[in-house]
C-alpha positions in Angstrom: 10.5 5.0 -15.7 6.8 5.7 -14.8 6.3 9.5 -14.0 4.1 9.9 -11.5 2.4 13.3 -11.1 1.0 13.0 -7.2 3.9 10.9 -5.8 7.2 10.5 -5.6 8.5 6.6 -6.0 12.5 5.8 -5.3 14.3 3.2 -4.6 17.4 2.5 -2.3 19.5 -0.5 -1.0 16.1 -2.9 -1.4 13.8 -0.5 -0.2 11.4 1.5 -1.9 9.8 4.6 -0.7 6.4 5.9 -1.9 5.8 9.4 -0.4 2.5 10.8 -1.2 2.9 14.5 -2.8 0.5 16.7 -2.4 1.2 18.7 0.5 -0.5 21.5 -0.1 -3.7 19.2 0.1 -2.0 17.8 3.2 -1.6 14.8 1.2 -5.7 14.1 0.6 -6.4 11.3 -1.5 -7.7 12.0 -4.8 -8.6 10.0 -7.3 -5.5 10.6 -9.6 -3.7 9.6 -6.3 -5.4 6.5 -5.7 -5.1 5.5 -9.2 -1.1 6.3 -9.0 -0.6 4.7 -5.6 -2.1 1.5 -7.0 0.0 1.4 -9.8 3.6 2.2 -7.6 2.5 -0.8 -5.1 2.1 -3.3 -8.5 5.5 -1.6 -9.4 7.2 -2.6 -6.6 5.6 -5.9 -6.5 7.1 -7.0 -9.8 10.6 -5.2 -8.8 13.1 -7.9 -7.4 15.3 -4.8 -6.4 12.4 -4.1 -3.5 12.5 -6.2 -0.5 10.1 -3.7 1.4 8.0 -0.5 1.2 8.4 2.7 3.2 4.8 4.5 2.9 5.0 8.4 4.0 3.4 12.0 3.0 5.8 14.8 1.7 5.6 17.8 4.0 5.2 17.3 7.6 1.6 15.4 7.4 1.1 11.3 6.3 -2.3 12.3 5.1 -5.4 14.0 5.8 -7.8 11.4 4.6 -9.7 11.4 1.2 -9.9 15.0 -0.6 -13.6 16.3 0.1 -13.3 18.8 -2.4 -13.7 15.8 -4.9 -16.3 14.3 -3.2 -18.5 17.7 -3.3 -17.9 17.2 -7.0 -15.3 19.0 -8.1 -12.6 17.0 -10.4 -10.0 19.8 -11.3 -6.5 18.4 -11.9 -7.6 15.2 -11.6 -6.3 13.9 -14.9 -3.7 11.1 -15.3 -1.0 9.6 -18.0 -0.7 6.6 -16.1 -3.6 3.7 -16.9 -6.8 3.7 -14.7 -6.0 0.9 -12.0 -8.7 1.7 -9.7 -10.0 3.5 -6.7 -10.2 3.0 -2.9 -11.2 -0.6 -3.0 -8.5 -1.7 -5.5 -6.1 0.3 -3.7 -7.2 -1.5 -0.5 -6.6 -4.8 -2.5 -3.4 -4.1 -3.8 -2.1 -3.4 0.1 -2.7 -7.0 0.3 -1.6 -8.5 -2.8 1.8 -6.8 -3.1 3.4 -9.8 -1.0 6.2 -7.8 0.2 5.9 -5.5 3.7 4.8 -2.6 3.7 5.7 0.2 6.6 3.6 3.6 7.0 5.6 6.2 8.5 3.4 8.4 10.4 4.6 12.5 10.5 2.1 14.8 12.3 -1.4 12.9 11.6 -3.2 10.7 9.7 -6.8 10.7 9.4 -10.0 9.5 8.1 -8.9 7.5 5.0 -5.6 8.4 5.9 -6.1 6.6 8.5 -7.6 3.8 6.8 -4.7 3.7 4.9 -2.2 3.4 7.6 -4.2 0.4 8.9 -3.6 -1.0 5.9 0.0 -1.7 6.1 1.5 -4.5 7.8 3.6 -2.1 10.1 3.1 1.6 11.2 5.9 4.1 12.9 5.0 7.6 14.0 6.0 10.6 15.4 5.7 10.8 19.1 3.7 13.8 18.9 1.5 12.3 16.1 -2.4 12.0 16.2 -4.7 9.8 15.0 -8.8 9.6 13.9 -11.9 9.0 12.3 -13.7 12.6 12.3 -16.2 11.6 9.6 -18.9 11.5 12.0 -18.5 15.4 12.7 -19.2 15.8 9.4 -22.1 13.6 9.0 -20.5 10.7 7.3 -19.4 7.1 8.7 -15.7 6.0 7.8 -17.4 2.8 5.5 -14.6 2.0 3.5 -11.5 2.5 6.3 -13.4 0.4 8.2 -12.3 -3.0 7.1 -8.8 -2.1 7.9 -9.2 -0.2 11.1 -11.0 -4.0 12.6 -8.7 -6.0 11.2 -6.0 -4.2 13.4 -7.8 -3.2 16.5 -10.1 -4.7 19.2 -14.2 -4.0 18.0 -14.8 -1.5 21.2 -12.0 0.2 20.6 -12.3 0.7 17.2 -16.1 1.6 17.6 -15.0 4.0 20.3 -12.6 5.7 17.8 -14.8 6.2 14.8 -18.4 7.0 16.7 -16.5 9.6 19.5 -14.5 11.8 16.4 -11.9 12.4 18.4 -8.1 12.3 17.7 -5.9 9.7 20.1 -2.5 10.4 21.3 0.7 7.8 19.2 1.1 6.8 23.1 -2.5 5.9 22.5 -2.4 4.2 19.3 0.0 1.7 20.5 -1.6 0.8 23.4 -4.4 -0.5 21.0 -2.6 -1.6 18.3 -3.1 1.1 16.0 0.9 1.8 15.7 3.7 -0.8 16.6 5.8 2.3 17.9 6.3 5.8 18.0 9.7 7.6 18.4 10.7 11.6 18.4 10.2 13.4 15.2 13.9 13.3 14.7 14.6 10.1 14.9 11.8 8.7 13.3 13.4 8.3 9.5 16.3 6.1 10.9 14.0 4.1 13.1 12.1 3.5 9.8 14.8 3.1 7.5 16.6 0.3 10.2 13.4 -1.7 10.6 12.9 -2.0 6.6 16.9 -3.7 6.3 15.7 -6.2 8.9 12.8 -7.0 6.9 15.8 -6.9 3.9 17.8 -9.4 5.3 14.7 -12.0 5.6 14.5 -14.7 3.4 12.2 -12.7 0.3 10.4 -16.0 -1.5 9.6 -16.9 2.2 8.1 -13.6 3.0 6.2 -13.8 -0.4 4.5 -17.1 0.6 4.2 -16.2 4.1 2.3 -12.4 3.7 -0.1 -14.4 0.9 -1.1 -17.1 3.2 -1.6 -14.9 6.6 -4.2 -12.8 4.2 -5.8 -16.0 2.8 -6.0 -17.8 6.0 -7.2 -14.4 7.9 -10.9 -15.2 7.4 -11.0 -18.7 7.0 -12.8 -21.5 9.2 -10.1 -22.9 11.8 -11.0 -26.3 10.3 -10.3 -24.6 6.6 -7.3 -22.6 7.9 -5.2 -25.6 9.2 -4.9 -28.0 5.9 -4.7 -24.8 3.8 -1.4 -23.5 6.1 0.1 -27.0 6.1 -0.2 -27.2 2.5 1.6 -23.7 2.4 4.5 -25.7 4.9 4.9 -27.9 2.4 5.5 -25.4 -0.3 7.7 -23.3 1.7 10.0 -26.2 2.7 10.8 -26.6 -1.2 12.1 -23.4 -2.1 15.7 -22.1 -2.7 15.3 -20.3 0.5 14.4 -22.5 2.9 17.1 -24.8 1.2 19.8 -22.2 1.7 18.7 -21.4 5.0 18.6 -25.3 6.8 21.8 -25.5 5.1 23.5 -22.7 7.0 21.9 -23.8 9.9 23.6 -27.2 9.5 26.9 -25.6 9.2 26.4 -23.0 11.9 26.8 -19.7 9.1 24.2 -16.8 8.8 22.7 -16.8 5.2 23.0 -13.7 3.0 19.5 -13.4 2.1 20.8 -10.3 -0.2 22.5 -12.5 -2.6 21.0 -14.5 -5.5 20.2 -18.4 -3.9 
């Protein structure tokens, strides 16, 4: 078992949970955190016991964006027993490339790469009362990296509006533009969570494999390219165990168990 030092990986009933664990640091990304998140998402990846991924912050934050006491140079604690994966772009990468859902859950705030990081996930939940923002502009820096997430998930004036202005936005907000898919009160926010990961359980898992790499591949293809690429992908799909088992229950009228072995 890997032993992480700046989260805390588990698994339950197909689900794995990463929580990051630094919440005296409100949960700031360092490097050694980066590097360790990486390596938990390839973990999970390769883990046919994880169906999906439950992303959180320990405490009562998700996380306060990247740690600026590194970035002013200081690389105290910092030091890692687990293999150097990467940094920010890997980690962006390996959001993409894990080929299984991944769900942030969304306590207090999350900003700047926080932020960045949420965006990155295929589905975000929050607290009702959560905020959400890019304030590296008050601080005389432009959110470069977090960028490539933040317009893949929101409308280009909205998403200008949120990163030139500072400001935080409301989780009424955020769904409005697509930042979040839903906000719920603080307490019930864990089952909300935890029920939307077993439906994305009970989903056929080669299928969502193949389906999560070709919505990335196709994402910034030509429509012309796009098209004989996804029918290819059909074709591929349609001769797997699971879409065998599930055209067979449809043919005799039964709900598949997509738990079980094929």
């Amino acid at each position: 078992m890997t032993v992480y030092q700046d989260l805390i990986y588990s698994i339950d009933n197909f689900v794995c949970t990463i929580t990051l664990n630094r919440p005296q640091k409100r949960n700031a990304l360092s490097a050694r955190l980066v590097n360790e998140l990486i390596y938990a998402l390839e973990q999970a990846r390769d883990d046919d016991h994880v169906r999906a991924i439950i992303l959180t912050g320990a405490g009562d934050v998700f996380c306060a964006g990247g740690d600026l006491s590194q970035m002013s140079g200081s690389s105290s604690g910092n030091e890692s027993s687990i293999p150097h994966r990467g940094g920010f772009v890997e980690l962006n990468l390996a959001l993409t490339t894990v080929h299984k859902p991944i769900i942030a859950k969304v306590k207090r705030y999350a900003l700047a790469g926080g932020l960045g990081l949420m965006c990155g996930c295929q589905f975000a939940f929050a607290e009702e009362t959560a905020t959400f923002g890019t304030p590296e502009i008050q601080r005389g820096l432009w959110p470069m990296m977090i960028m490539a997430n933040i317009f893949r998930v929101v409308p280009r004036r909205k998403g200008l509006e949120l990163i030139t202005m500072g400001e935080r936005i409301s989780a009424a907000q955020a769904k409005e533009m697509g930042l979040i898919n839903d906000h719920f009160p603080a307490e019930s926010l864990d089952e909300a969570v935890l029920e939307f990961a077993q439906k994305l359980v009970d989903r056929p898992p080669e299928i969502m494999k193949l389906g999560l790499d070709a919505f990335y591949r196709q994402s910034d293809m030509d429509y012309a390219e796009a098209l004989p690429y996804l029918n290819e992908r059909l074709m591929a799909c349609l001769g797997t165990q699971d879409a065998q088992k599930g055209l067979m229950a449809f043919m005799t009228k039964t709900q598949p168990d997509w738990r079980s072995p094929s």
